[in-house]
C-alpha positions as CSV (number, residue, x, y, z in Angstrom):
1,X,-101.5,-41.1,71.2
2,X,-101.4,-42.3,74.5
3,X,-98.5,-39.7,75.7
4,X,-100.0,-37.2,74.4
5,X,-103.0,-37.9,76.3
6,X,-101.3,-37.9,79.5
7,X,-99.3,-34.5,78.4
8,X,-103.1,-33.3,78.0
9,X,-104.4,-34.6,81.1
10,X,-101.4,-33.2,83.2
11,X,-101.5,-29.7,81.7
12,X,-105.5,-29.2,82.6
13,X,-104.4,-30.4,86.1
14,X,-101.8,-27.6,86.2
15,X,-104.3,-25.2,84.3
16,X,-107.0,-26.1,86.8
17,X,-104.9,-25.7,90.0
18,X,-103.7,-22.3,89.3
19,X,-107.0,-21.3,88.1
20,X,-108.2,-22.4,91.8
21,X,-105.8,-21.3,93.7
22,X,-105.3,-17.7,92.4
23,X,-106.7,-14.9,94.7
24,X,-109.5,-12.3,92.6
25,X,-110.0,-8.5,93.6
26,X,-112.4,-9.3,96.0
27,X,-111.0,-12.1,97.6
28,X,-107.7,-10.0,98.4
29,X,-110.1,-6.8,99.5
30,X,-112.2,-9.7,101.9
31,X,-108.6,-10.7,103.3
32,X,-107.6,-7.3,104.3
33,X,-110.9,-5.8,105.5
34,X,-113.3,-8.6,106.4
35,X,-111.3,-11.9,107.3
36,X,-108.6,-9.4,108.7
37,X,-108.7,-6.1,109.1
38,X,-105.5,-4.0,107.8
39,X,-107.4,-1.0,107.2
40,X,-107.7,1.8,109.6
41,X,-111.6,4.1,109.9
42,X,-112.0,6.3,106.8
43,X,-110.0,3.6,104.2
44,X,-110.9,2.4,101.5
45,X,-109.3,-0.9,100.1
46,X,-108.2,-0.9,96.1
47,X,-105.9,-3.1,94.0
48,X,-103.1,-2.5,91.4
49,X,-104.5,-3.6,88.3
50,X,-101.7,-5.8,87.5
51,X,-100.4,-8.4,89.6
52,X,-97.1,-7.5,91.0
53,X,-94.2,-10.3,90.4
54,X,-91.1,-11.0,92.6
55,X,-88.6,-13.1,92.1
56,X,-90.9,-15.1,89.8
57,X,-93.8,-15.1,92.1
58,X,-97.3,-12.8,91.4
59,X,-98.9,-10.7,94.1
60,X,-102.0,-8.8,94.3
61,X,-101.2,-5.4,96.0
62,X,-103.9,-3.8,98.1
63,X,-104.0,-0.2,98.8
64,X,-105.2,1.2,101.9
65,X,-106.3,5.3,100.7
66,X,-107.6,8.0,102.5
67,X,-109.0,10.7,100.1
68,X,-105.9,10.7,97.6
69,X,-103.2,9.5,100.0
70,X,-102.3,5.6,100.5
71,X,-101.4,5.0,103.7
72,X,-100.7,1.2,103.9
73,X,-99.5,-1.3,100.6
74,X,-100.7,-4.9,101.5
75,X,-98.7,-7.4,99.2
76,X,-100.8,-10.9,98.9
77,X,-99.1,-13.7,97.2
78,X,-101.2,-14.9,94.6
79,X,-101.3,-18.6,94.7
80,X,-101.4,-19.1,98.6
81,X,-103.3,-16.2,99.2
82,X,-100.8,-15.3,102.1
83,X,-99.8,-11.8,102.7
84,X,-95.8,-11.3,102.2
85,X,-93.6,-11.7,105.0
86,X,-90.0,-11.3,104.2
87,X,-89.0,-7.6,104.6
88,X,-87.0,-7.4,101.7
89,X,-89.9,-9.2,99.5
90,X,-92.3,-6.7,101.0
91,X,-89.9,-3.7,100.5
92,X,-89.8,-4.4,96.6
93,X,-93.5,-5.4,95.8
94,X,-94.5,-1.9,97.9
95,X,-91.9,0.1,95.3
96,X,-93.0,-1.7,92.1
97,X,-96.6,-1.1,92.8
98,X,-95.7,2.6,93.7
99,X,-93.8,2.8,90.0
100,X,-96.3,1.0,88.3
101,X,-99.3,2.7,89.5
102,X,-98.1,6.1,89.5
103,X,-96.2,5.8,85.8
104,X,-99.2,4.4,84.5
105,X,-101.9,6.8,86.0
106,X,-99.5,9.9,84.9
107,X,-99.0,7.9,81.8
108,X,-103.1,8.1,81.0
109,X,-103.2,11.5,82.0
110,X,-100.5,12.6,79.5
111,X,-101.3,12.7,75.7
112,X,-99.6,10.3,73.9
113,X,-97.6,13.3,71.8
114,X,-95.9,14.1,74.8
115,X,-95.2,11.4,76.6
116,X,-91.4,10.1,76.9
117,X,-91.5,6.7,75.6
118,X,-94.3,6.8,72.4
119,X,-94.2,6.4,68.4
120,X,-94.7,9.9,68.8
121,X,-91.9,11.3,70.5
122,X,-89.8,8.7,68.3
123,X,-90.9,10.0,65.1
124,X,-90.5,13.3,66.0
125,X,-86.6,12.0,66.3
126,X,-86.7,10.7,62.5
127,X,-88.1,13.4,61.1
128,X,-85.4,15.7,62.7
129,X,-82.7,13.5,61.4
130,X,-84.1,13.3,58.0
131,X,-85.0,17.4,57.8
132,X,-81.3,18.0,59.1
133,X,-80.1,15.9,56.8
134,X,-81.3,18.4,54.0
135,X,-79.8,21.1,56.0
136,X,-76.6,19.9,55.8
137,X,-76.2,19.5,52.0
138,X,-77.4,23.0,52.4
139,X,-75.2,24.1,54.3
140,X,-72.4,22.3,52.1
141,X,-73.5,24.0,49.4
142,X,-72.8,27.7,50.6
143,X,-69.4,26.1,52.1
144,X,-69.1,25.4,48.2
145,X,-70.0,29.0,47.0
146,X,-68.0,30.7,49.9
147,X,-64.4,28.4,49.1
148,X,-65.0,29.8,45.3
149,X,-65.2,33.6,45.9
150,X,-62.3,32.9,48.1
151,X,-63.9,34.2,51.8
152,X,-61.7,34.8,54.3
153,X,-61.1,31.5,56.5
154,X,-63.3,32.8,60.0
155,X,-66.3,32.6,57.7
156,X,-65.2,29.3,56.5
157,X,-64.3,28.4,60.1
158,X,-67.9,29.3,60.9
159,X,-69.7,26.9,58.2
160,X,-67.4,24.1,59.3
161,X,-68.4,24.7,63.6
162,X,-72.1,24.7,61.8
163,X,-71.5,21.7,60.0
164,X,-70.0,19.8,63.1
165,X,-72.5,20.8,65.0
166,X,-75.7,19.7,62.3
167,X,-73.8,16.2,62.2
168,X,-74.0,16.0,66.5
169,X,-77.6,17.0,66.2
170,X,-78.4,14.0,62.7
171,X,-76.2,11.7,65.3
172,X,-78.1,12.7,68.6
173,X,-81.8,12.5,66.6
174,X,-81.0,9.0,65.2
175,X,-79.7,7.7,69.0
176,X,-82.9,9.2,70.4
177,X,-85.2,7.6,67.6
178,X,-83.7,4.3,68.8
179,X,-83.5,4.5,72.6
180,X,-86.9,5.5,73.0
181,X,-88.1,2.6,70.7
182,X,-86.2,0.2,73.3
183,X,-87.8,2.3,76.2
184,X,-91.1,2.1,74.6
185,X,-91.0,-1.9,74.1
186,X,-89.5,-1.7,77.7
187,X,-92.2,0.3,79.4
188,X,-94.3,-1.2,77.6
189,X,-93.7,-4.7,79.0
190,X,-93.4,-3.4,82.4
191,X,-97.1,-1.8,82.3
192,X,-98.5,-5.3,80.9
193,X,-96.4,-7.3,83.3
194,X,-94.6,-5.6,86.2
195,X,-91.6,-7.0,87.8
196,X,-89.5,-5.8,90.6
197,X,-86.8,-7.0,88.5
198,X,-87.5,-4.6,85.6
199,X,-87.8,-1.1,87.5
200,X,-84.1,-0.4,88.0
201,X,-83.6,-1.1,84.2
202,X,-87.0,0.7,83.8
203,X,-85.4,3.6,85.8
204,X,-82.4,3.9,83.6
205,X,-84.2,4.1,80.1
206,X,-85.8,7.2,81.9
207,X,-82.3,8.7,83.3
208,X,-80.5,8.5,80.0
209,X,-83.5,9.6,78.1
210,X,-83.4,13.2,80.1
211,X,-80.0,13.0,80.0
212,X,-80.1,12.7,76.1
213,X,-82.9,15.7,75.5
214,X,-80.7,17.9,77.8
215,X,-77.5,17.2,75.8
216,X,-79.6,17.8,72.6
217,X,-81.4,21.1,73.3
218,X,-77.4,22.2,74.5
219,X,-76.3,21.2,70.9
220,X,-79.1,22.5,69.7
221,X,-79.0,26.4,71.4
222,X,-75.0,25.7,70.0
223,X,-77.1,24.9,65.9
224,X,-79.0,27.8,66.4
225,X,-75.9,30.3,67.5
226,X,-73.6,29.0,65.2
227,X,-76.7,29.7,61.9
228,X,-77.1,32.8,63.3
229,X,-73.6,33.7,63.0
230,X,-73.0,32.3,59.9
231,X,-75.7,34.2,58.2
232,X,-74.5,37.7,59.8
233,X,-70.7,37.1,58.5
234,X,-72.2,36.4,55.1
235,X,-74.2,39.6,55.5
236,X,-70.8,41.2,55.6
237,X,-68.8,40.0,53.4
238,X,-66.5,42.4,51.6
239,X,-65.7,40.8,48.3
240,X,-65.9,41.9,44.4
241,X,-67.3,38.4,43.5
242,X,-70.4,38.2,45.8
243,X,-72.8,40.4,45.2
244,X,-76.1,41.3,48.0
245,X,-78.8,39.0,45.6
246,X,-76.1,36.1,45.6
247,X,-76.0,36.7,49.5
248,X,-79.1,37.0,50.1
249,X,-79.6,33.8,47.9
250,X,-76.5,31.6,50.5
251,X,-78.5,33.0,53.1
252,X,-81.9,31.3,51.8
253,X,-80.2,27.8,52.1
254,X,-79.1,29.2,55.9
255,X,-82.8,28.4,57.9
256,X,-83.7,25.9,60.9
257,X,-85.6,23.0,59.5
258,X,-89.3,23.1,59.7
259,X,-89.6,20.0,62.7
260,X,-87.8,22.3,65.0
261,X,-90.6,24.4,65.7
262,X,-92.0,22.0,68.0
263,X,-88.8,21.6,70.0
264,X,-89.5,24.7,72.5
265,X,-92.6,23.6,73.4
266,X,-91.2,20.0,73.7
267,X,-87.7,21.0,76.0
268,X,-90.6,22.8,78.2
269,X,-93.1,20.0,78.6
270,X,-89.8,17.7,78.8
271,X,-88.3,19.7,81.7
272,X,-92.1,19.3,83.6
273,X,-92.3,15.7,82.7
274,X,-88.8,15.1,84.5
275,X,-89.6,16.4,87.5
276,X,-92.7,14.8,87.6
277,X,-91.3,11.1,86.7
278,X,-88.2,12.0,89.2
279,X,-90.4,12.5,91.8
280,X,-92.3,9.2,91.4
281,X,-88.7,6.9,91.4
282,X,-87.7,9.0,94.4
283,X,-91.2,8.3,96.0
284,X,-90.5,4.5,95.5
285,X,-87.7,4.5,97.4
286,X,-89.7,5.3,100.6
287,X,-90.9,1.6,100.4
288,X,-89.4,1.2,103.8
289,X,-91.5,3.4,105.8
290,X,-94.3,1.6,103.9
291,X,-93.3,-1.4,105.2
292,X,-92.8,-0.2,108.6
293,X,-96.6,0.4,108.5
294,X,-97.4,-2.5,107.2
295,X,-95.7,-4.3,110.0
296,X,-97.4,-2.4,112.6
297,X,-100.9,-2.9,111.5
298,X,-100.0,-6.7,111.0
299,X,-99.3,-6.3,114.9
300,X,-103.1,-4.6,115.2
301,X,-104.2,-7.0,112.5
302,X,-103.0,-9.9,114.8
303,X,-105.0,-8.3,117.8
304,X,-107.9,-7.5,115.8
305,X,-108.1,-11.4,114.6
306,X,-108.3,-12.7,118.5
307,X,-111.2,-10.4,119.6
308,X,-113.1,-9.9,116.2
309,X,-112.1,-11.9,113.7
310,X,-114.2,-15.6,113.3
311,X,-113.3,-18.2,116.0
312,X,-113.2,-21.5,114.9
313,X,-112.7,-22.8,118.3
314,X,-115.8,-21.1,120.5
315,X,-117.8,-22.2,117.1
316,X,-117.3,-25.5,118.2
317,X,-118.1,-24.9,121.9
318,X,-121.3,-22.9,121.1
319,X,-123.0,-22.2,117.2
320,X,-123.5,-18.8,118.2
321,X,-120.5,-17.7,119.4
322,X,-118.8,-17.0,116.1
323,X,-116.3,-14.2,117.6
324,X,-114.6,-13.6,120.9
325,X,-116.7,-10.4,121.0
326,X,-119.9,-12.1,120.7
327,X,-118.9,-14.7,122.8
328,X,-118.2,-12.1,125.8
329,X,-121.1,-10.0,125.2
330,X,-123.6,-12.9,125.6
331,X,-121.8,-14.1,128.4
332,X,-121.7,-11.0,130.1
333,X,-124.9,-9.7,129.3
334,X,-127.5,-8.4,132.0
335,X,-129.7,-11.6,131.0
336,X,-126.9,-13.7,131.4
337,X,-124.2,-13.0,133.7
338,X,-125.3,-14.0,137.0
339,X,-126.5,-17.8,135.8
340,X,-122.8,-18.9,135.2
341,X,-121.5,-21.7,138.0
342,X,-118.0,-20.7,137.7
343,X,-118.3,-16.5,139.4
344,X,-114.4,-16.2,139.3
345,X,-114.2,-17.4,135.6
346,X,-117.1,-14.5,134.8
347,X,-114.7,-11.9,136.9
348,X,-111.9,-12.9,135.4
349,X,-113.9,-12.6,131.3
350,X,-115.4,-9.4,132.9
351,X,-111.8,-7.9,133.6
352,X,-109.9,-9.5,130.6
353,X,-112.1,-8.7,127.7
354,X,-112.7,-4.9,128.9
355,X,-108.5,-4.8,129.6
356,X,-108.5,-6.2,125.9
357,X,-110.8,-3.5,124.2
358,X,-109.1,-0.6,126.0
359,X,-105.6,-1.7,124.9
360,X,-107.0,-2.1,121.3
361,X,-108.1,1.3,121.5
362,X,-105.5,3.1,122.9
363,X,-103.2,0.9,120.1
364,X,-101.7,-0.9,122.4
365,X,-102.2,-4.0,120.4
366,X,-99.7,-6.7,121.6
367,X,-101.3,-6.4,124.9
368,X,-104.7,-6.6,123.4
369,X,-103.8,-9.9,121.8
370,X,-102.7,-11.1,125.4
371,X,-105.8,-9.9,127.6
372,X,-107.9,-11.6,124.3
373,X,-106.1,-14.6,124.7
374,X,-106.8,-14.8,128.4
375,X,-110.5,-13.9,128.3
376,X,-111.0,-16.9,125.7
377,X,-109.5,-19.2,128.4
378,X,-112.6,-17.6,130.4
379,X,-115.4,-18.3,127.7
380,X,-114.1,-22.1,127.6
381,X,-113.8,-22.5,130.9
382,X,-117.2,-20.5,132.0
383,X,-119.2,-22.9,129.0
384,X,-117.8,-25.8,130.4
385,X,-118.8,-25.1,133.7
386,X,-122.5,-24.3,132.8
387,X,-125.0,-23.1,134.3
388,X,-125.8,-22.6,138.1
389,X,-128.6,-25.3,139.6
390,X,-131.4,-22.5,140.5
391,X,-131.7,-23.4,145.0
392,X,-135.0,-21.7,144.9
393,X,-136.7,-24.4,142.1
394,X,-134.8,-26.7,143.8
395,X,-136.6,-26.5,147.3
396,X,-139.6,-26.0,145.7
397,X,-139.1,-29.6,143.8
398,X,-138.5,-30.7,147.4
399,X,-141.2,-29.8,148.7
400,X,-143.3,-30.9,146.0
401,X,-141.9,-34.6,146.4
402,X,-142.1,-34.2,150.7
403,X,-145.6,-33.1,150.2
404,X,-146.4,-36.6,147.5
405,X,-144.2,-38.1,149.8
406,X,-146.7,-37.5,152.7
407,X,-149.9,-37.5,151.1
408,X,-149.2,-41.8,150.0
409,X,-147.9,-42.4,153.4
410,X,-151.4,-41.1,154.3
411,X,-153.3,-42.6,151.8
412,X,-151.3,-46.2,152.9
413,X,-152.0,-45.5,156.1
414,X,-155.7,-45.3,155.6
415,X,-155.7,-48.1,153.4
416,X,-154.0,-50.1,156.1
417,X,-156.1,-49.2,158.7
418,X,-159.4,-48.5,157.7
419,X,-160.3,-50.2,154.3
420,X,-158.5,-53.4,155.2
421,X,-159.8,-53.3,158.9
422,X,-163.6,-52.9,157.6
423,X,-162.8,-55.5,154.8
424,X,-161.8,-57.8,157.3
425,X,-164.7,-57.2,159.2
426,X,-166.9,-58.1,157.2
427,X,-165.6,-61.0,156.1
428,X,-165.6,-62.2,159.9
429,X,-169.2,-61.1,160.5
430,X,-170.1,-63.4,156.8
431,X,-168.4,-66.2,158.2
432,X,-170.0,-66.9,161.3
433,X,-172.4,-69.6,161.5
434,X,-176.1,-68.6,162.3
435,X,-178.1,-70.7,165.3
C-alpha cells in the first residue's frame, strides 16, 4: 500500500510538471510577436495544430503568413519553451510541419472517395479482386468451349494472354487493397502524431502507391486489349461446330466487370492527386531556405529584444523605464534633456540610440544590437548621474539666507545696543539713593 502510494505520488509530480511546463497556442504566438518579435509588418502568427516531435522531443511550430504564403517557420520546444537552435533540428521540424500541414489541409479538401489512403479507395481494391475473380472462371469457361470445337491455337493463345493478364490484375487489386490499409494506419498516425521520423517512410507508402496505380492501369489498358481481341477472333471463327448464337453466347461471358467503370475517372483524379502530393514532398525539401530565414530574423529578433523588448535591468534603475525605447525617449525628451548632470552621457544616448534605430531600419541589425547596447550604458550612466543642481535657485537660496543672515545681525545689534543700553539705564537711575 505504501509503494503504491509513492508510485501515485511520483506520477502526479510528473503529470503536474509537464502539465506546467508545456507551452499553449498563445503562449508560443506571445513568444514570437510580443516577448520577441519574429514577425515582419503585414504577418500574422498561426500554429500547426499538432505538436511537431523530433528525435523524441515535441515542438510547437509557428507560422509567420502573409495572405496565403508563409514566410518564416518558428519551431518552439515544448517543455522549455525555447525556440530550436540546432540547424539540423530546425531543418527537420520546418519540413514535417510543411508535410503535415499541407497533407492534411489537401487531405480535408479532398473527399474521402478519392483520397489515396482511405477504406474507400481500399475497397474499391476488393471489389475488383472479387468481380475479376468472376471474370476469370468466365473466361475459363469459353477456354473450355473453344478447346472442344477444336479452334485453332492463336485464339486459344489469345484466352490464355487474357487469362495471364486477369490473374496480374486479381494479384495487383489484392496488393493494392493491402498497401493502402498499411498507408492508411500509417497516415493516419502521422496526422494524429507527427514525427520527423515518420515522413520518409510516410513518403514511400505515397511513392509506391503511384507507382502501383500506374503499373495497374498499364495491365489494365493490356485486360482491356487482350478482351477486345479475344471477342473479335471469336467473331470470326470458321468452324462447323460453333454456330453465330453459341458465339454470340462465349462472347456474353467476354465483358469488363461492373467496378471498372469507376477506374477512368479514378487514373484521372489519381494522375492530379500525384502531382499535387509530389509537389508538397518536393516543397519540404526547401526546409533550408526556411531555415536561413529563420536565422536571420533571430539576428533582427536579437536587435529588436535590446531596443524594444522589456528590460529587466532599466526596470530596476527606474519603474518606468520598462524598454530601452522608453527609457531614451524620456530622457531625451524636450522636458527633459537639458536637466541631466552628465551633457556628454546625454550626447553620447542622443547619437547611439538614433545610430541604433536607423540601422534597425535599414536591417542592419547586428549593428543595431551594438549602438543599443552602447546607448544603455548611457541611460545607466546618465540616471546615476542625476539631475543638474538648478545655479539660479541656488543664488536665490543664498540670498535668502544673506538677507536672514543680515536682518538678526541687525536685530542683535539693536538688541545689544539699544534695549540693553536703556535697560541698564534704568536700572542705574532706580538705584540711586534720593537726598
Amino acid at each position: 500500500m505504501k509503494n503504491k502510494l509513492i508510485y501515485l505520488t511520483l506520477l502526479f509530480l510528473i503529470l503536474t510538471t509537464t502539465f506546467v511546463q508545456a507551452i499553449s497556442t498563445d503562449e508560443a504566438i506571445t513568444l514570437t510577436t510580443t516577448q520577441n518579435n519574429y514577425l515582419l509588418n503585414g504577418e500574422t502568427a498561426s500554429v500547426a495544430k499538432e505538436l511537431i516531435q523530433y528525435k523524441g522531443t515535441k515542438y510547437i511550430v509557428v507560422a509567420a503568413t502573409k495572405g496565403n504564403t508563409v514566410n518564416c517557420y518558428i519551431p518552439i520546444n515544448n517543455s522549455t519553451k525555447e525556440i530550436a537552435k540546432l540547424d539540423l533540428e530546425i531543418r527537420e521540424l520546418i519540413k514535417t510541419t510543411i508535410i503535415y500541414t499541407k497533407m492534411n489541409e489537401l487531405n480535408q479538401s479532398i473527399s474521402t472517395a478519392n483520397w489515396p489512403l482511405t477504406h474507400s479507395t481500399k475497397n474499391m481494391f476488393y471489389d475488383l479482386s472479387k468481380e475479376f475473380n468472376t471474370t476469370k472462371s468466365n473466361v475459363l469457361t469459353v477456354k473450355t468451349e473453344l478447346e472442344r470445337i477444336k479452334s485453332d491455337a492463336q485464339v486459344i493463345t489469345k484466352t490464355n494472354n487474357l487469362e495471364t493478364k486477369i490473374n496480374e490484375i486479381i494479384k495487383k487489386s489484392d496488393e493494392l487493397f493491402n498497401k493502402i490499409e498499411e498507408g492508411r494506419e500509417y497516415e493516419q498516425n502521422f496526422f494524429n502524431s507527427p514525427d520527423s521520423n515518420k515522413i520518409l517512410t510516410y513518403e514511400e507508402y505515397y511513392k509506391n502507391y503511384f507507382s502501383l496505380i500506374l503499373n495497374y492501369k498499364t495491365i489494365y489498358n493490356e485486360f482491356e486489349t487482350n478482351l477486345n481481341e479475344l471477342i473479335q477472333s471469336i467473331a470470326t471463327l470458321e468452324n462447323e461446330d460453333i454456330t453465330i448464337d453459341e458465339k454470340r453466347s462465349l462472347q456474353s461471358f467476354l465483358v469488363t466487370p461492373t467496378s471498372t467503370r469507376k477506374l477512368p475517372n479514378f487514373f484521372g483524379t489519381t494522375d492530379e492527386l500525384r502531382t499535387t502530393i509530389e509537389s508538397v514532398f518536393n516543397s519540404s525539401k526547401n526546409s533550408e531556405n526556411y531555415a536561413t530565414t529563420l536565422k536571420s530574423r533571430e539576428v533582427r529578433n536579437s536587435a529588436w529584444v535590446e531596443m524594444y523588448a522589456r528590460n529587466e535591468t532599466l526596470l530596476k534603475i527606474d519603474k518606468s523605464f520598462e524598454t530601452l525605447e522608453i527609457a531614451a525617449n524620456a530622457i531625451l525628451s524636450n522636458e527633459n534633456i537639458n536637466q541631466w548632470s552628465d551633457e556628454d552621457a546625454v550626447d553620447a544616448l542622443t547619437a547611439n540610440w538614433n545610430s541604433a534605430k536607423s540601422r534597425f531600419n535599414n536591417a542592419e541589425y547586428e549593428k543595431a544590437k551594438d549602438y543599443a547596447i552602447k546607448a544603455q550604458k548611457n541611460v545607466e550612466q546618465i540616471i546615476t548621474e542625476g539631475i543638474k543642481i538648478n545655479e539660479d535657485k541656488t543664488n536665490d537660496y543664498i540670498m535668502i539666507i544673506v538677507g536672514v543672515l543680515i536682518v538678526a545681525l541687525i536685530g542683535l545689534f539693536a538688541y545689544e545696543n539699544i534695549y540693553l543700553k536703556k535697560k541698564k539705564k534704568k536700572q542705574e537711575d532706580y538705584n540711586e539713593p534720593n537726598y
